[in-house]
SEVEXMI-527841 format. One record per residue (C-alpha): x, y, z; residue in three letters. Coordinates in steps of 0.02 Angstrom, whole numbers, plus 32768, in hexadecimal, padded with zeros to 4 digits. Layout:
<sites>
XYZALA;...
</sites>
This chain:
<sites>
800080008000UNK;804380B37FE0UNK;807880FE8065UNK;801581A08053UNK;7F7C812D805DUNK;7FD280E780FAUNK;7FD981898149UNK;7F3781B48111UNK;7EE581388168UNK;7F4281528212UNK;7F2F820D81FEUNK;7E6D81F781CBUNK;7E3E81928242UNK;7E8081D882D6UNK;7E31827C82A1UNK;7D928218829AUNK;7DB681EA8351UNK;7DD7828C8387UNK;7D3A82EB8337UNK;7CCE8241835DUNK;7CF8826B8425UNK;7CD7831A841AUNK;7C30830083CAUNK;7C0882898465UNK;7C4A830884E2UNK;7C17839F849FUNK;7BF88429851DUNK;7B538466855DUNK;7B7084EE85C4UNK;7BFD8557860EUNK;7C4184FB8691UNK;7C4F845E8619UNK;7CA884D48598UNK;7D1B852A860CUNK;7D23847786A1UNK;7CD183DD864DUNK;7C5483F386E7UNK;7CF183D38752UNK;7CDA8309873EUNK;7D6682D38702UNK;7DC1824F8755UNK;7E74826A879BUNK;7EB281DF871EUNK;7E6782258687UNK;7E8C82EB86A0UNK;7F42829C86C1UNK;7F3C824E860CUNK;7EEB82F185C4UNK;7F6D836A8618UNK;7FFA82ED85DBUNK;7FB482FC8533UNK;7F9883C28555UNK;803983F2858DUNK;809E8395851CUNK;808B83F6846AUNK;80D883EB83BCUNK;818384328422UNK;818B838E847EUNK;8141831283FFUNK;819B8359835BUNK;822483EB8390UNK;826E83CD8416UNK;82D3832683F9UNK;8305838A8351UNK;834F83FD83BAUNK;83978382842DUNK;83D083218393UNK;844783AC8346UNK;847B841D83E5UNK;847D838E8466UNK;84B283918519UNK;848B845E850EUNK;83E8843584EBUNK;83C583BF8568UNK;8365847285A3UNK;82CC844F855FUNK;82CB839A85BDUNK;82FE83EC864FUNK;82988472865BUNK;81DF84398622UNK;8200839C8690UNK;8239840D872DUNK;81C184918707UNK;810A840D8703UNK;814583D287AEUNK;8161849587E5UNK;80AB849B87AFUNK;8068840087E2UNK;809C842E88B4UNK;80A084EC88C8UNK;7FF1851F8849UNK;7F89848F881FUNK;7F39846888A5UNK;7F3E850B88F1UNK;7ED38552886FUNK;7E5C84CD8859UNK;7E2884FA8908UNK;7E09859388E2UNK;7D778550887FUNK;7D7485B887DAUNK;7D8885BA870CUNK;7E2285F686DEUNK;7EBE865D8721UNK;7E8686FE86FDUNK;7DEE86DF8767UNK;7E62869C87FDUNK;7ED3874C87D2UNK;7E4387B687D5UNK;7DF7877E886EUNK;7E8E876388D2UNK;7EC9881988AEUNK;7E22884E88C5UNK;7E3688B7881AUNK;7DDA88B8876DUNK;7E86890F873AUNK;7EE188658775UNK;7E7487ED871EUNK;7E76885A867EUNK;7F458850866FUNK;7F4687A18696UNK;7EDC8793860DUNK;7F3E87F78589UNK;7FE6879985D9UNK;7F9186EC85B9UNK;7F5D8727851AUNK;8003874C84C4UNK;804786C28523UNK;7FBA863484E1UNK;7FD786798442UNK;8083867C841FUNK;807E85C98465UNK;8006859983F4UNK;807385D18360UNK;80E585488380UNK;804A84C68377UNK;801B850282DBUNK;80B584FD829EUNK;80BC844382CFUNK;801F84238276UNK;805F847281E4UNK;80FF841881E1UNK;80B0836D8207UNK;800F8389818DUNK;808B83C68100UNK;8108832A80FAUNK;806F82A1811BUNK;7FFA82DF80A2UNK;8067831C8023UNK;803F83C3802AUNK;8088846C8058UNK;80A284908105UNK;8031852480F1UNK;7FA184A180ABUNK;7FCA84468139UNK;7FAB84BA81C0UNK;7EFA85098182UNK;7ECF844C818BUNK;7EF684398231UNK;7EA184DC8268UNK;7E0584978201UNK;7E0E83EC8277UNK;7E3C8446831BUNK;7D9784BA82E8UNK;7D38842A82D2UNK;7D4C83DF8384UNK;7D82847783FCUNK;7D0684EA83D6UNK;7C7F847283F0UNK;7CBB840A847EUNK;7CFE849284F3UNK;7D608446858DUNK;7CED83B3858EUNK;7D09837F84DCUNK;7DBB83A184DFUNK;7DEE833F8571UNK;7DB3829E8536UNK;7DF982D38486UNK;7EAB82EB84D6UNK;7E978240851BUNK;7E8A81E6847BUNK;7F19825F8444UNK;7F8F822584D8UNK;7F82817884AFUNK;7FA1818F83F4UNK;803081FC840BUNK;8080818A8483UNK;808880FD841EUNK;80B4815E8399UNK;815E81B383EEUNK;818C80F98444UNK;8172808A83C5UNK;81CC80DC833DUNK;826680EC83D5UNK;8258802E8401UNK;8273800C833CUNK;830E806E8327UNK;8357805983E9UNK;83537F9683B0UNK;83A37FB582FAUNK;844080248348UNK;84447FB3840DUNK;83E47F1983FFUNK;83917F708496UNK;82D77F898484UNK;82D78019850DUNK;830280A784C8UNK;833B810B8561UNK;83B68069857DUNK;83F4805684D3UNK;8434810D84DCUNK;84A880E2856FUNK;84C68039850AUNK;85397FE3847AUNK;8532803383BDUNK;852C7F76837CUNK;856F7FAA82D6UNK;86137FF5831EUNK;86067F9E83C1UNK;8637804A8415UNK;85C1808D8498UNK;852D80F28438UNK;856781988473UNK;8612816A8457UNK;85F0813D83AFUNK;859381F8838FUNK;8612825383E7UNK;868282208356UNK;8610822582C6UNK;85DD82CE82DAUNK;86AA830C830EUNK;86CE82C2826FUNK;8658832C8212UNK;869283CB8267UNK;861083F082EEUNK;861783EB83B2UNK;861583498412UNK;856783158430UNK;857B82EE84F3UNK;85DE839D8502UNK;859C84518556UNK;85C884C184CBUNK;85638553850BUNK;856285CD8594UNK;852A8578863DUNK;84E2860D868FUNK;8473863085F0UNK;844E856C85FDUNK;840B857786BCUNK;83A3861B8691UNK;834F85BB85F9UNK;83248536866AUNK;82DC859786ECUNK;828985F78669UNK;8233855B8633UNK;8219851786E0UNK;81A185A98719UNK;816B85B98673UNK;810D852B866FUNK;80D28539871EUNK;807885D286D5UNK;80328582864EUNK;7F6F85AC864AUNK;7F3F852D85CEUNK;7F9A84A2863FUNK;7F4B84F086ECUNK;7EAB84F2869CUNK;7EA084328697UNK;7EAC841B8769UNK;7E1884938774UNK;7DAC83E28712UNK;7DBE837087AEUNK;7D3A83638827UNK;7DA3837E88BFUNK;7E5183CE890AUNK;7EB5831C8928UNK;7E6182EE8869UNK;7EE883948837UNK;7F6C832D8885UNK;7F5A829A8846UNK;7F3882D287A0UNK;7FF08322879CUNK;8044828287CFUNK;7FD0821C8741UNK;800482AD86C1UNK;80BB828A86FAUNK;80C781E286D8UNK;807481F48640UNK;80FE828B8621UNK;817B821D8642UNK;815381A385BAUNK;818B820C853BUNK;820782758585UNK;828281CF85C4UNK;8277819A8518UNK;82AF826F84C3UNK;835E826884E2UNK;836481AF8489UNK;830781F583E2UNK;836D827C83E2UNK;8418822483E8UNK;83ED819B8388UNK;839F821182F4UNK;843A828782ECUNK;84A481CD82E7UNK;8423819A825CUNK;8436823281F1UNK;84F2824F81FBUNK;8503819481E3UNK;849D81AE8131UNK;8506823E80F5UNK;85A082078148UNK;85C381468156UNK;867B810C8178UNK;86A480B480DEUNK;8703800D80D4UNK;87A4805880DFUNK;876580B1818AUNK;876C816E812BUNK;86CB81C98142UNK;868481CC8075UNK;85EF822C804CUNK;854681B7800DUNK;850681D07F53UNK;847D82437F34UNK;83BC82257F4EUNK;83C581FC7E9DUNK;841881587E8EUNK;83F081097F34UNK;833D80F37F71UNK;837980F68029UNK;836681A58017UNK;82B481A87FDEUNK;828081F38072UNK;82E582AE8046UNK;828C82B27FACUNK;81E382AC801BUNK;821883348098UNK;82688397800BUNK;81B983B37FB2UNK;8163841F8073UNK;8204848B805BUNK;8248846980F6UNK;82EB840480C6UNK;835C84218037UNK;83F584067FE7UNK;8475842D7F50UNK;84F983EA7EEBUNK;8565847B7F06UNK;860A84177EA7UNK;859E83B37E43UNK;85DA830E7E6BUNK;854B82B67E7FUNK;855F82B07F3CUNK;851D82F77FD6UNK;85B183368044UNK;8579836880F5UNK;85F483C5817AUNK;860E846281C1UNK;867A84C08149UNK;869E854F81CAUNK;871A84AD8220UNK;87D484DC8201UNK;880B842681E2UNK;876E83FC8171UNK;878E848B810CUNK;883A843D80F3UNK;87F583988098UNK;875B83FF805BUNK;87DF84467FE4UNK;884183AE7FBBUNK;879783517F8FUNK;874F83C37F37UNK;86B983F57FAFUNK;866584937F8BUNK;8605849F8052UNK;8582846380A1UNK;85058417801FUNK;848783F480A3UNK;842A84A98090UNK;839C848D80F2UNK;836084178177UNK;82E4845881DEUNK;82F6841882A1UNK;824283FC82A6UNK;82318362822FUNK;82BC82EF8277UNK;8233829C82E9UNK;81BD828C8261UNK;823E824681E7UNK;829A81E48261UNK;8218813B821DUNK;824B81598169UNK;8308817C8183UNK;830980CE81F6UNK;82AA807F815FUNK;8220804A81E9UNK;81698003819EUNK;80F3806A8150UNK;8080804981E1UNK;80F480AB8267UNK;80FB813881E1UNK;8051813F81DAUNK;80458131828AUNK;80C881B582C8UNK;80708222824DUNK;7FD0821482AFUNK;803582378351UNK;808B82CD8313UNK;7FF0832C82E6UNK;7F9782E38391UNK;800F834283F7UNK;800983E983A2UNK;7F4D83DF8395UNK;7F31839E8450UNK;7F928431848DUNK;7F6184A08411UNK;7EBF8490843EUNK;7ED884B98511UNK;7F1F854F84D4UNK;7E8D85858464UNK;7E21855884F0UNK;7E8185B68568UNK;7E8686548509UNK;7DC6865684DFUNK;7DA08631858FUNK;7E0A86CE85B2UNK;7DAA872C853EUNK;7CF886E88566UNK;7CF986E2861DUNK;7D76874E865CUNK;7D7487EE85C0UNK;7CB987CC859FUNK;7C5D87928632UNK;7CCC87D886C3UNK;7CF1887C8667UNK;7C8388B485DFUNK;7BDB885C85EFUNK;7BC7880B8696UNK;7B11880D868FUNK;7B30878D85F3UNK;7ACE86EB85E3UNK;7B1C86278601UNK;7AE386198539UNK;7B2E86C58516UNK;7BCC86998558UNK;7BD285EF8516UNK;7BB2863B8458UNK;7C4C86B9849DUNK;7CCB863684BBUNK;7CAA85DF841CUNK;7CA8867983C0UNK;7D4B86AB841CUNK;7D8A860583F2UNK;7D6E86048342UNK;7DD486BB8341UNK;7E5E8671839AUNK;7E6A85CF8312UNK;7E67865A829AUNK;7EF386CC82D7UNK;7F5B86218319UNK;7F5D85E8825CUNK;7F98867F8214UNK;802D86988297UNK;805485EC8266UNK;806D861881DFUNK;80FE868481FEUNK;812F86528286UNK;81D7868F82E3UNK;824685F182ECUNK;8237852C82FDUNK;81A384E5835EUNK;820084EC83FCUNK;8262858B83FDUNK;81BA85EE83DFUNK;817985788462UNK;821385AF84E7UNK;81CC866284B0UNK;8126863884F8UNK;816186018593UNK;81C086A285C3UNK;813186F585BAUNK;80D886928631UNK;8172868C8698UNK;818F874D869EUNK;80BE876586CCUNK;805086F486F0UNK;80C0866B8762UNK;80F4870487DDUNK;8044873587FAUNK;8003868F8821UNK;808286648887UNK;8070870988EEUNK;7FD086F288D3UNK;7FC88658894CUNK;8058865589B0UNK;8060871A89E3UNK;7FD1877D8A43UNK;8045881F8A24UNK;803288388971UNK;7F9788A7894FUNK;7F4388D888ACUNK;7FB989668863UNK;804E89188894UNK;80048865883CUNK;7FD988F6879AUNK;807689308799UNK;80EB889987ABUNK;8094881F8708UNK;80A088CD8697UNK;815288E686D5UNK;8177882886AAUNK;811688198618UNK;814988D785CBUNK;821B88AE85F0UNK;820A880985A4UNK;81AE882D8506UNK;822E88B184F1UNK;82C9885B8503UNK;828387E484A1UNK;824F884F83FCUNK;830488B18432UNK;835D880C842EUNK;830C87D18384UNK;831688698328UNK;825188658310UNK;8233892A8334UNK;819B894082F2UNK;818888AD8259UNK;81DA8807827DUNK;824987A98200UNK;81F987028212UNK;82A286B881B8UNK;82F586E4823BUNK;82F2865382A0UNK;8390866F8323UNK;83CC86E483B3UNK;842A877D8388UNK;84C3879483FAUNK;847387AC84ADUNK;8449885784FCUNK;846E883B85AEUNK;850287D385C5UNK;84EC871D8588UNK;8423871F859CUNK;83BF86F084F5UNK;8316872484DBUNK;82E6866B850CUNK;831E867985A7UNK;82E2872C85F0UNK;825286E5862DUNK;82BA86B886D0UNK;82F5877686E5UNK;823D87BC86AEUNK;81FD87568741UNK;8271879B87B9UNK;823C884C8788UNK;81818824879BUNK;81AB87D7885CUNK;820D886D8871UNK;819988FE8830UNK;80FD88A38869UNK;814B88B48923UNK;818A89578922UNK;80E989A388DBUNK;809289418960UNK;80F5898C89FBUNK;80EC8A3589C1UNK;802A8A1F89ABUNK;7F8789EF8A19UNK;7F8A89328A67UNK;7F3E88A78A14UNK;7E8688A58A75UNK;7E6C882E8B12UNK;7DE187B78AB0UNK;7E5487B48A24UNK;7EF6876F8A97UNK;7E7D86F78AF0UNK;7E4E86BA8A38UNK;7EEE868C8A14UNK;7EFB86368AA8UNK;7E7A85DA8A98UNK;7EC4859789EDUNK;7F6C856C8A1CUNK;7F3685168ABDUNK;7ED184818AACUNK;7E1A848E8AFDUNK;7E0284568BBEUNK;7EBF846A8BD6UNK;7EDF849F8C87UNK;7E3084648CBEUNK;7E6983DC8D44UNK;7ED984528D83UNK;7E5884C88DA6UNK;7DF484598E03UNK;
</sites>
């Protein structure tokens, strides 16, 4: 069978699935659009925030990323991973207590300002959106190879498909939808790994066959890379190339970033009760887990794959370069991926061959001249289809194609699809209802979010268009912003009964305003972006990348939200006793009263 067809199918009917579910759930009033009624078990909302939380960045970037950087990009695993557990003990259940819709609402109330709910709206709003970029982007990517179309086809697709079931569904319809989408892109990210961990180390865990023997060499795997990619020029894979203090900022940045994730937080406001929140975090981190165990293996044993293809050690143990796509249907799969526009090549010497190294290397520019090599012939190869391609470049069955296909687009649309959710709650409930209109009906608001929703698919799609690097850069993006305002708040918000509305005000613009800044500064995007230009310009302040301000924009919030608040009037005594009442569980102290 083709293997279009193949894909097809996989792709077609897991859509069915999805749209199938959302029919069946589909939301009948507000609090099953904004909550699912708040009946969701702890085991499902785990599965659902699993499938939330990790997006097109984890499926389809960020083992790209880890693939061709390597130990310096161990960040992303790092970070996310660090940052759910920040989330899943100092905010989830904290705020579930607190009984309402979204994080705005919590904001609003717990600063006892309009003002306050209003700016964490407009901070979640630029910060869902420019996270959802990276999902579409995903979509687009994943869409564009599988169906044989342009990336661009590929994405207005998707946004027709996420339409179809998040407008309709609401929370409700888009739990149980992210459910399915868990379990599809699961298997899709392990089985692919078990396939290729057994081809390269006999071992069918991939995690262990990283650590394990490269059976063709008999070296240790990262042995084995270590020297393949030296050979061709680059850093060692297993090194720390780049500056460590940037490193622990873009961690951090991530951390609290995804602590102040609304789209993620969201999801522990579905379970009936307070210990539900809890256990839903620990389901949604083994779940979590799963995948991210099995990253660093993909990654490694992709960038061995692909150098392996352009570079194999011929029989007389000199590194040759392969024939060209032409005359050897190994490489059938660049001929695919060449026709979305997102990898390329050129016979720059016109010898028939592929040569790829990094001519900027001293001692490779040396034999470059003596072979006749005229650079890097490898023009393009976009991070953000390694995970996609990795089936075809192992020569796996058309089946696991077909299948990670299915998985690639289930993670960008699961996540893409919180997001969405998230910013038309925003816009329903806390711009509409709590600002605007608050005499507004349950049906009123209910048409409101969908409307808002079908806006937000709208503007998502054409960001993702041009969007302003690889799925997970624009994705790092996203989370300073919700490190530099919303994470501060909420965790002032619960833990501190001396922060009071102005100072709350004044600490997420402060965040939010010096991080957008360095960040359009640092990328040269003052006022139009150049979407093709996908990397850091040389930092601003010290060593700091735009990525990673997110830490430092989040230390100005804390800082400006406490100074405004001592130089201004007290938080008010219900207020304080509200927040106690959160962070300490209820009936606590009661036997000692007695």
């Amino acid at each position: 069978m083709d293997q279009t067809v193949i894909n097809i199918i996989f792709v077609g009917a897991s859509f069915a699935l999805y749209i199938g579910i959302a029919i069946w759930a589909r939301a009948g009033s507000t609090s099953e659009f904004y909550a699912a009624g708040r009946g969701v078990h702890p085991v499902t909302n785990g599965m659902a925030t699993a499938a939330d939380w990790m997006s097109a960045a984890s499926f389809i970037s960020m083992a790209g990323l880890i693939a061709f950087t390597g130990y310096d990009n161990s960040t992303y695993l790092m970070g996310w991973t660090g940052g759910y557990v920040l989330l899943a003990l100092l905010l989830a259940p904290y705020l579930r207590k607190f009984g309402k819709y979204t994080v705005s609402e919590f904001i609003g109330d717990r600063f006892y300002s309009k003002t306050a709910r209003l700016v964490a709206v407009v901070c979640l709003i630029i910060a869902s959106v420019t996270y959802v970029i990276g999902q579409m982007t995903g979509v687009g990517v994943a869409f564009g190879r599988f169906l044989e179309v342009d990336s661009t086809t590929g994405l207005l697709i998707g946004a027709v498909i996420v339409f179809a079931y998040a407008v309709f569904g609401g929370m409700k319809g888009v739990t149980y939808t992210q459910v399915a989408q868990y379990v599809v892109l699961i298997l899709a990210y392990t089985i692919p790994a078990v396939f290729i961990s057994l081809q390269l180390t006999g071992n069918p865990i991939p995690g262990l066959g990283l650590f394990g023997e490269h059976q063709a060499s008999g070296e240790p795997l990262l042995a084995r890379l270590d020297q393949v990619v030296t050979d061709l020029g680059f850093n060692e894979y297993t090194a720390h190339n780049g500056d460590t203090f940037n490193m622990m900022l873009f961690t951090l940045s991530l951390m609290i970033g995804t602590a102040g994730l609304p789209h993620v937080i969201m999801r522990f406001f579905t379970v009936p009760r307070v210990s539900d929140a809890r256990w839903s975090a620990g389901w949604a981190l083994v779940f979590i887990a799963l995948l991210y165990l099995t990253a660093p293996a993909v990654g490694a044993m992709a960038r061995l794959n692909i150098t392996d293809q352009f570079w194999p050690n011929g029989t007389d143990g000199e590194a040759v370069a392969i024939e060209t796509i032409e005359n050897d249907p190994a490489y059938d799969w660049m001929a695919s991926w060449q026709q979305t526009g997102l990898l390329g090549w050129e016979d720059k010497n016109g010898d028939g061959r592929i040569q790829y190294y990094n001519e900027t290397n001293p001692a490779l520019q040396e034999r470059a001249a003596a072979e006749g090599w005229s650079g890097n012939e490898l023009t393009n190869f976009n991070n953000d289809i390694l995970v996609l391609a990795n089936p075809e470049i192992a020569n796996l069955p058309g089946w696991v194609i077909g299948l990670v296909a299915a998985g690639g687009l289930a993670a960008a649309l699961s996540t893409a699809a919180g997001l969405l959710l998230a910013i038309s709650s925003a816009v329903s409930h806390d711009l509409v209802k709590g600002a605007i209109n608050p005499g507004i009906s349950e049906k009123g608001e209910l048409l409101t979010a969908r409307i808002a929703m079908a806006v937000s698919i709208a503007v998502a799609t054409y960001l993702g268009l041009n969007p302003p690097g690889f799925a997970a850069q624009t994705v790092a993006l996203a989370f300073g912003l919700a490190a530099s305002s919303i994470f501060p708040a909420l965790m002032m918000g619960i833990f501190s009964t001396k922060i009071n509305n102005s100072g709350a005000v004044a600490g997420m613009i402060a965040g939010l305003v010096t991080t957008l800044l360095y960040i359009f500064l640092h990328k040269g995007w003052f006022f139009i972006p150049d979407t093709n230009s996908f990397t850091d310009a040389d930092p601003l302040l010290g060593t700091i990348k735009s990525t990673s301000f997110g830490a430092v924009g989040a230390l100005i919030n804390f800082v400006v939200a406490y100074v405004v608040s001592s130089m201004t009037r007290p938080v008010p005594d219900d207020i304080q006793e509200l927040v106690e009442s959160v962070r300490v569980p209820r009936g606590a102290g009661t036997a000692q009263a007695h």
